[in-house]
FIGU-150988 format. One line per 10 residues: for each residue x, y, z of C-alpha. Coordinates in steps of 0.001 Angstrom, whole numbers. Layout:
X:Y:Z; ...
This chain:
93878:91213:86993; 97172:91810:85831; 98631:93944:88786; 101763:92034:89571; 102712:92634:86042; 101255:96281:85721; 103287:97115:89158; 106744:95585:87531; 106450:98545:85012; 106819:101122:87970
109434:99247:89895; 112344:101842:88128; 110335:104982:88820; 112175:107261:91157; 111416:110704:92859; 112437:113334:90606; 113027:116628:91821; 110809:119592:90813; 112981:121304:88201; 113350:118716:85577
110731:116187:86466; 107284:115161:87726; 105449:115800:90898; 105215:113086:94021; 101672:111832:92248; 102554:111036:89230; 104870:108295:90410; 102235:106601:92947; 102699:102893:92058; 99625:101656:93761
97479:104388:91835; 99071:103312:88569; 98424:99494:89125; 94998:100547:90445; 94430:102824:87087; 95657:99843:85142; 93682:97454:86234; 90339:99682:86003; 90987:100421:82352; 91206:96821:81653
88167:96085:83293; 86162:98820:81694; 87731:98543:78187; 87995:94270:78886; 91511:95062:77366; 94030:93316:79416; 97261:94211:78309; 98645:92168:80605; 96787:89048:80401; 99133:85700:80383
């Protein structure tokens, strides 16, 4: 699927710190690519398609 591209999207995330930004799951790459590419498959919506 389109994981290559769907992982370039998370490449900037960082590690925020509790106060001011999001927890340690939220910015899991390889749950986000995995997410990504499920959605296409289910929806056959591939956002990322060449």
């Amino acid at each position: 699927m389109g994981s290559e591209r769907a992982e370039s999207l998370f490449s900037g995330v960082t590690q925020i710190d509790e106060r001011g930004g999001v927890k340690d799951w939220a910015t899991d790459r390889e749950q986000a690519v995995r997410l990504w590419d499920l959605a296409a498959e289910l929806t056959g919506v591939n956002a990322f398609a060449a």
